[in-house]
C-alpha atoms as an extended CHARMM CRD file, in Angstrom:
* protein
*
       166  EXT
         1         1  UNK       CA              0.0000000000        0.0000000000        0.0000000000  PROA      1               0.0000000000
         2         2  UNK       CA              3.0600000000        2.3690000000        0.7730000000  PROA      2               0.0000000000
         3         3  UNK       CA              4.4430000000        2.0890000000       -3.0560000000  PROA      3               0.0000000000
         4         4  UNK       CA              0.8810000000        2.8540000000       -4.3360000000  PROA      4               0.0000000000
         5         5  UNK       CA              1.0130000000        6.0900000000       -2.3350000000  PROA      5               0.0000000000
         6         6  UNK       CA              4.2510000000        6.9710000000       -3.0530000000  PROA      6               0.0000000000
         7         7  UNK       CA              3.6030000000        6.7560000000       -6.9400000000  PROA      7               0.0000000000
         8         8  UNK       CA              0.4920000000        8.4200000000       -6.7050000000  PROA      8               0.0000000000
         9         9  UNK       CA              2.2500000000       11.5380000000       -5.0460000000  PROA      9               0.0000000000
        10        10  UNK       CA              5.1020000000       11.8920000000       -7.6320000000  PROA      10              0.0000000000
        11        11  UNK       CA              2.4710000000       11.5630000000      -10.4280000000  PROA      11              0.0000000000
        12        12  UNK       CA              0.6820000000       14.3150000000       -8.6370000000  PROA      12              0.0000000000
        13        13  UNK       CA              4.0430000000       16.2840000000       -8.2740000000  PROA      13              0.0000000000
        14        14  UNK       CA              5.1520000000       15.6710000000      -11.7880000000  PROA      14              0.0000000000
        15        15  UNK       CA              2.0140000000       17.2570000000      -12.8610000000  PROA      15              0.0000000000
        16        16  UNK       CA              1.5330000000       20.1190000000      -10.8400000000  PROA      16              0.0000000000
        17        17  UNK       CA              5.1340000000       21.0350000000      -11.7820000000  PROA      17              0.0000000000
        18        18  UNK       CA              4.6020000000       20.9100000000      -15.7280000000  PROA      18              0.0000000000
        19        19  UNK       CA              1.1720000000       22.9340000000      -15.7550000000  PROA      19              0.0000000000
        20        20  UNK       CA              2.6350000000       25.4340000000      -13.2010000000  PROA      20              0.0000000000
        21        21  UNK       CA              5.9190000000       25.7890000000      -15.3580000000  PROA      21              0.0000000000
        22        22  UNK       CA              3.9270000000       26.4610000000      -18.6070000000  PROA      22              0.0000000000
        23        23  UNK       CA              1.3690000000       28.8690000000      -16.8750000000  PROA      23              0.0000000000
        24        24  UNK       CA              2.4740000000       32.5470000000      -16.7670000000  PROA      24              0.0000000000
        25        25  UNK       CA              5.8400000000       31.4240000000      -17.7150000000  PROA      25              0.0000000000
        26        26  UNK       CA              4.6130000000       33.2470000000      -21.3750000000  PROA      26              0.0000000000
        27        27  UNK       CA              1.8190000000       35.6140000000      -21.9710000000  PROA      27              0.0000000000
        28        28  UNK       CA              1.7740000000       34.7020000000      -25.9090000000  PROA      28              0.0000000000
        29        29  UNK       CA              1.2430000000       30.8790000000      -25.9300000000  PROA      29              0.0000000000
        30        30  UNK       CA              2.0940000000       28.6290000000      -29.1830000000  PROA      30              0.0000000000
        31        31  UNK       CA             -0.5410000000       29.2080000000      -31.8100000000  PROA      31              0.0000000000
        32        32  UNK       CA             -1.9890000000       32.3140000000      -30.8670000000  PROA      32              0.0000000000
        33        33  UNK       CA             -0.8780000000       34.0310000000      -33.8220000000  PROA      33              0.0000000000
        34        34  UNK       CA             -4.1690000000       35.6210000000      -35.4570000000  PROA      34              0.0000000000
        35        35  UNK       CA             -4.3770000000       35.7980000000      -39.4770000000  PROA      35              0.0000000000
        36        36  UNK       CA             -4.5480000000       39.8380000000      -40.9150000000  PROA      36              0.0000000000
        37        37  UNK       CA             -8.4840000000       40.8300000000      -41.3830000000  PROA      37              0.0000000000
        38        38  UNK       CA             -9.8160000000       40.8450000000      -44.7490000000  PROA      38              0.0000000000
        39        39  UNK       CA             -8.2700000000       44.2180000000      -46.6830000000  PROA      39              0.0000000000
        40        40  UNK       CA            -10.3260000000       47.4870000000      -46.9740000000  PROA      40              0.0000000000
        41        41  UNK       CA            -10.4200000000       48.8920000000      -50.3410000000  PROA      41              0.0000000000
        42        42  UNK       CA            -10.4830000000       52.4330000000      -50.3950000000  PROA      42              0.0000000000
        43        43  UNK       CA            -11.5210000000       53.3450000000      -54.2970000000  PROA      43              0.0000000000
        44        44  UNK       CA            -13.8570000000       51.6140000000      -56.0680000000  PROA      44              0.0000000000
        45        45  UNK       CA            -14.5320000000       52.9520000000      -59.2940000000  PROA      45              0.0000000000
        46        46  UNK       CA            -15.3890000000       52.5520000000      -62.8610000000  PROA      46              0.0000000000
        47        47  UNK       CA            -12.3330000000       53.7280000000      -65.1270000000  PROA      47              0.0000000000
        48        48  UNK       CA            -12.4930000000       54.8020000000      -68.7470000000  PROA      48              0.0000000000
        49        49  UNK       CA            -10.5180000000       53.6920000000      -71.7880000000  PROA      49              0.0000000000
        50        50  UNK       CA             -6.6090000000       54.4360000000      -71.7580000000  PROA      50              0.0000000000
        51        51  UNK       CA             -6.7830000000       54.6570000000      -68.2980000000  PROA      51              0.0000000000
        52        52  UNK       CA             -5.0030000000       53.1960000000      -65.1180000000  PROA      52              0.0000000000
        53        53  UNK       CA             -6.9330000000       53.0250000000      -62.3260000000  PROA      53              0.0000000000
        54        54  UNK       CA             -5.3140000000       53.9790000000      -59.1060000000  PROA      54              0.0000000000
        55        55  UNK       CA             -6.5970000000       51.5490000000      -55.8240000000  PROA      55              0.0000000000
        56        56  UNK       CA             -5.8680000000       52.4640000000      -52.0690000000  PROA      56              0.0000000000
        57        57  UNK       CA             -5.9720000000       49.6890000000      -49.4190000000  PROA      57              0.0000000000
        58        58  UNK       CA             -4.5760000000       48.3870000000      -46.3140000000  PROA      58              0.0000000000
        59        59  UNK       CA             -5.1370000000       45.3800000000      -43.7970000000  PROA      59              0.0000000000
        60        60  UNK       CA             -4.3310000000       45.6670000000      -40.2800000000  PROA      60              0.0000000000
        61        61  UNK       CA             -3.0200000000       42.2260000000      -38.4520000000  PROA      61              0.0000000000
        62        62  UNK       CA             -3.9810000000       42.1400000000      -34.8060000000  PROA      62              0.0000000000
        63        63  UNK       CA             -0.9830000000       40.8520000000      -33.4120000000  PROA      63              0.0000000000
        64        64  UNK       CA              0.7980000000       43.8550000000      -34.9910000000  PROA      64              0.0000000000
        65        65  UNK       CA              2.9220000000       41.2820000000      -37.5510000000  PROA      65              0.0000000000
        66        66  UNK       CA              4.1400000000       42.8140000000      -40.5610000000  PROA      66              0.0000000000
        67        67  UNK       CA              1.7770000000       41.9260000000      -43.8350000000  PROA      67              0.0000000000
        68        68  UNK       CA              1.8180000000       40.8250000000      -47.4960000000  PROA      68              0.0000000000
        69        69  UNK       CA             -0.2440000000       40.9480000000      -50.3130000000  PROA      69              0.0000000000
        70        70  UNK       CA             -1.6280000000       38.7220000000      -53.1510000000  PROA      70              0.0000000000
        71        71  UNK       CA             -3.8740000000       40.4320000000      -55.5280000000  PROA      71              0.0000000000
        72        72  UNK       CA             -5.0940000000       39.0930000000      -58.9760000000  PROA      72              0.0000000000
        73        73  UNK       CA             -7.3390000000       40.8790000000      -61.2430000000  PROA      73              0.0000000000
        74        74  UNK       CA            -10.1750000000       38.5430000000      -63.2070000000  PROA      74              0.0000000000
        75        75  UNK       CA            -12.3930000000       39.5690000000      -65.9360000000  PROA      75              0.0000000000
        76        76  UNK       CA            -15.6500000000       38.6800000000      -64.7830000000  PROA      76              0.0000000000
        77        77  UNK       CA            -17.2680000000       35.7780000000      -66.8450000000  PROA      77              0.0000000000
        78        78  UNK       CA            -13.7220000000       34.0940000000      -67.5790000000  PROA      78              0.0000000000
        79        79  UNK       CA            -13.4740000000       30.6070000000      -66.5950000000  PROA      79              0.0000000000
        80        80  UNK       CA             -9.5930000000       31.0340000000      -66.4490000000  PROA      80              0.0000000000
        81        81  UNK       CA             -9.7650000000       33.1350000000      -63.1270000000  PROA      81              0.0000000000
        82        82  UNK       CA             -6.3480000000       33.3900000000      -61.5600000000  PROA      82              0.0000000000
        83        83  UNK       CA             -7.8160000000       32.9710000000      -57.8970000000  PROA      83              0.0000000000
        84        84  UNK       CA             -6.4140000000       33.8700000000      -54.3910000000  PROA      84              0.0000000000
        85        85  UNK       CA             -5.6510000000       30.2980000000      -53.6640000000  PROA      85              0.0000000000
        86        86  UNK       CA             -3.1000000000       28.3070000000      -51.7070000000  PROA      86              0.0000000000
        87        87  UNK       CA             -2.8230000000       25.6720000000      -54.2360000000  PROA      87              0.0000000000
        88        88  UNK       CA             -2.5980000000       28.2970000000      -57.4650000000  PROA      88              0.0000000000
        89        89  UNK       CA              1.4520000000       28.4140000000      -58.1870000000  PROA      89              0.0000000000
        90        90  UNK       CA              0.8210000000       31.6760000000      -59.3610000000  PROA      90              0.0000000000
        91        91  UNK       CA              0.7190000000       33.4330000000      -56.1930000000  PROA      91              0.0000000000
        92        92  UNK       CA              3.3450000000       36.1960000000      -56.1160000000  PROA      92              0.0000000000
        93        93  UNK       CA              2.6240000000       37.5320000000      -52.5550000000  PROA      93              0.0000000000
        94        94  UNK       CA              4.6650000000       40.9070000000      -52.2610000000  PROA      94              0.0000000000
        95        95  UNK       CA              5.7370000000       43.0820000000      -49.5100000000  PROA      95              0.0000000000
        96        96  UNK       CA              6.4070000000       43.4210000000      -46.0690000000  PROA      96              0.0000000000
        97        97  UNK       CA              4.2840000000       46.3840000000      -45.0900000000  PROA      97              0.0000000000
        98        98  UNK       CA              3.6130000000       47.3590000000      -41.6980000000  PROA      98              0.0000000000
        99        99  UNK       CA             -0.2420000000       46.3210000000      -40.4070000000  PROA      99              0.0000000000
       100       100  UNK       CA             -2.6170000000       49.5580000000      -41.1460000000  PROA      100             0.0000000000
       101       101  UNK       CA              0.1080000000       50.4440000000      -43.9550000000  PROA      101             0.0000000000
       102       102  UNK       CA             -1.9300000000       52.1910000000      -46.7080000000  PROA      102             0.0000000000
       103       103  UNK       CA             -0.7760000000       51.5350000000      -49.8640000000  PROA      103             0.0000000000
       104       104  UNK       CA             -1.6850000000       51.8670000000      -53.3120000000  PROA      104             0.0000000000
       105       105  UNK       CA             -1.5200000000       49.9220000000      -57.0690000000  PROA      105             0.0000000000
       106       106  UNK       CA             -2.1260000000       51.2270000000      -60.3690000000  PROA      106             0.0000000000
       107       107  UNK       CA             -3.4830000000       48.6380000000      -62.9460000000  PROA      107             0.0000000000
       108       108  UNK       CA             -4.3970000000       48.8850000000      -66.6780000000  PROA      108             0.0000000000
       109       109  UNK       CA             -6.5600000000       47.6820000000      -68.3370000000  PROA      109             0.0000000000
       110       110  UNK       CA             -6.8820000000       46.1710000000      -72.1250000000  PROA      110             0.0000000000
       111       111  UNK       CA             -9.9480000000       44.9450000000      -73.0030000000  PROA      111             0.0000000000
       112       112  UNK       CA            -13.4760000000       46.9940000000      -71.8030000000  PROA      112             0.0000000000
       113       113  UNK       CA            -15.7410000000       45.2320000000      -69.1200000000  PROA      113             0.0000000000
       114       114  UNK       CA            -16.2680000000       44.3000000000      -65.6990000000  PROA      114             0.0000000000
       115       115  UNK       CA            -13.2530000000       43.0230000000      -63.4920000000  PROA      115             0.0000000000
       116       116  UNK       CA            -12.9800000000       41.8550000000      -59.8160000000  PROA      116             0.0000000000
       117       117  UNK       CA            -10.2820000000       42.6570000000      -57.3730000000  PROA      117             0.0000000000
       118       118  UNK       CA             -9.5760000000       40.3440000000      -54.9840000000  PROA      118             0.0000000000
       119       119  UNK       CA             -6.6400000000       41.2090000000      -52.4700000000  PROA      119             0.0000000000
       120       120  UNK       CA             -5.8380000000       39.1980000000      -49.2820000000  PROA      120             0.0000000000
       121       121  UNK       CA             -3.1180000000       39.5430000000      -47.3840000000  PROA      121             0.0000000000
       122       122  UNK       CA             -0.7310000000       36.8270000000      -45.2930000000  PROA      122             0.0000000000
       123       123  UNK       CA              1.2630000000       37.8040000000      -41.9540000000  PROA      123             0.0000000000
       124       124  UNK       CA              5.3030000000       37.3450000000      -41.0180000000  PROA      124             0.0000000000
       125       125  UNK       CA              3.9000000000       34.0650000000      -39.9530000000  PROA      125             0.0000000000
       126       126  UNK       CA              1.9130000000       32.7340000000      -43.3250000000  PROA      126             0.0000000000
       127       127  UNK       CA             -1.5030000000       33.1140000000      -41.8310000000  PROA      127             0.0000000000
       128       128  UNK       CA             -3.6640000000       33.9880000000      -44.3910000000  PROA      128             0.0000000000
       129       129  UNK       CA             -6.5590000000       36.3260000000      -43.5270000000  PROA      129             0.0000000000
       130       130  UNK       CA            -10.0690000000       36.3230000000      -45.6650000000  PROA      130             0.0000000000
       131       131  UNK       CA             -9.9700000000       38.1940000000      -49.0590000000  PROA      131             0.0000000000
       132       132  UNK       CA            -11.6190000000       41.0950000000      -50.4530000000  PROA      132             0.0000000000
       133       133  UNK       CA            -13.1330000000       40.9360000000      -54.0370000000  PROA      133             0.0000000000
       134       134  UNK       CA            -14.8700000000       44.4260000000      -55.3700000000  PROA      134             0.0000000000
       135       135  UNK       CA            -15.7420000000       44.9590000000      -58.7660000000  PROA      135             0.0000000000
       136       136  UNK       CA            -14.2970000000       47.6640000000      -61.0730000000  PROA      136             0.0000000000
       137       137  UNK       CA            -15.9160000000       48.7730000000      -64.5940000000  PROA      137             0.0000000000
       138       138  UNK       CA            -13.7120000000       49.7620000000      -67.5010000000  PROA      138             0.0000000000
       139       139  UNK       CA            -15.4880000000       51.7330000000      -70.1730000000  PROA      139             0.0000000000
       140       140  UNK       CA            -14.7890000000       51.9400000000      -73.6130000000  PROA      140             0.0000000000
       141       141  UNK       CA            -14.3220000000       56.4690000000      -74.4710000000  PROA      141             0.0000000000
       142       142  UNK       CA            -17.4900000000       55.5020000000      -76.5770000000  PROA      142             0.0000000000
       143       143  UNK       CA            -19.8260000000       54.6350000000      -74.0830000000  PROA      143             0.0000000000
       144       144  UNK       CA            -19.5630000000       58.6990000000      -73.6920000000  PROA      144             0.0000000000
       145       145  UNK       CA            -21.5480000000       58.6390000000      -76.9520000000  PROA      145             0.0000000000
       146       146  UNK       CA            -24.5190000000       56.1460000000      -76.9430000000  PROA      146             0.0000000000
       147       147  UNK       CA            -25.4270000000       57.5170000000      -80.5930000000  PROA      147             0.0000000000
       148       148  UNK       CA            -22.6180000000       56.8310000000      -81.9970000000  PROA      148             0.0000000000
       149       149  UNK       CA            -22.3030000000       53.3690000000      -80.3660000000  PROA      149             0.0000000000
       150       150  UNK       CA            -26.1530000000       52.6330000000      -81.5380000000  PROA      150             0.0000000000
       151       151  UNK       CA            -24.9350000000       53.9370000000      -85.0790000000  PROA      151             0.0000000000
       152       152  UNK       CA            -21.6910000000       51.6970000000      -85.3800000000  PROA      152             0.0000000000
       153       153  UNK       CA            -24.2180000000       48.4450000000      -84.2460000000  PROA      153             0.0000000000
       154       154  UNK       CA            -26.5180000000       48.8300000000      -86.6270000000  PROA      154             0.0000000000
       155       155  UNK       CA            -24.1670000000       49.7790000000      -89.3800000000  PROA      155             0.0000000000
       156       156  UNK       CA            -21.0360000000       47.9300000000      -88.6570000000  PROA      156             0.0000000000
       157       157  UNK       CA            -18.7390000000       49.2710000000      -91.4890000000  PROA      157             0.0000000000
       158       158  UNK       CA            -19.5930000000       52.8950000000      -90.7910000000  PROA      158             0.0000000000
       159       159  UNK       CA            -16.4080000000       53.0410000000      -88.9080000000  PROA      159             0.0000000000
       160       160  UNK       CA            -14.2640000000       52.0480000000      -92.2470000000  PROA      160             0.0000000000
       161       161  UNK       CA            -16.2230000000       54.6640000000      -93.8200000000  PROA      161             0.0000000000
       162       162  UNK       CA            -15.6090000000       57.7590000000      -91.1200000000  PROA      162             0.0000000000
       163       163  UNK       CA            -11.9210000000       56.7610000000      -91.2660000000  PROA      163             0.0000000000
       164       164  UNK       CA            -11.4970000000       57.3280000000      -94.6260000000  PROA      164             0.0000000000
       165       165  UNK       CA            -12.9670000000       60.5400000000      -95.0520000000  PROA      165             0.0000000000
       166       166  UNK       CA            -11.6850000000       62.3580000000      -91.9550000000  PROA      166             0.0000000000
């Protein structure tokens, strides 16, 4: 009955000793790294032919950690999206920036329609935060002129014509 007791108490010692070495011993366990929140877009616009259009954003990481950023730009109604994925070998995160950094891009565009941004951005530790996808509009200079654009559709080869006597 002694040796029962006696290995009870060490157990009991053993144990006490390894939660009370762990507790208070560090205020920022293992694993509590939180991700960055999902980035704020500050412009959202529509942008006209021959433009670039000029986006401000940021995302602020809780813990403070510097941040990256993966953006990718997707005409919408293309079933060849480059996407915001882990798995996409495309990925070309950039930065460090400091969490609540504002930055800004400028992309252009090439072909008129609608296109969706979606940013996320990754801490100094590789957790990924949620993304942000908003929508931007690039217009063609003659969508200023809905008469001439309703002209050119119904008469296709007006164009040719225009251009050769001007």
């Amino acid at each position: 009955m002694k040796k029962t007791t006696a290995i009870i108490m060490v157990g009991m010692f053993v144990l006490v000793g390894c939660g009370s070495a762990v507790i208070g011993e560090d205020d920022d366990p293992v694993g509590s790294n939180r991700a960055p929140n999902a980035p704020v877009v500050i412009e959202d616009q529509s942008v006209w032919e021959k433009e670039s259009y000029k986006f401000t954003f940021y995302a602020e990481d809780p813990d403070g950690d510097e941040v990256y950023y993966d953006i990718a730009w997707n005409k919408v109604g293309d079933t060849d999206k480059i996407t915001c994925s882990p798995d996409n070998p495309a990925i070309n995160w950039f930065g460090p920036f400091g969490s609540g950094e504002i930055l800004e891009k400028i992309h252009t565009f090439y072909k008129c329609g609608d296109y969706e941004l979606t940013i996320r951005a990754k801490d100094s530790h590789d957790s990924i935060g949620p993304s942000t996808t908003i929508t931007v509009t690039y217009k063609s200079s003659l969508s200023q002129f809905p008469l001439l654009l309703k002209l050119m559709e119904k008469y296709p080869g007006i164009f040719n014509i225009l251009t050769k006597i001007f």
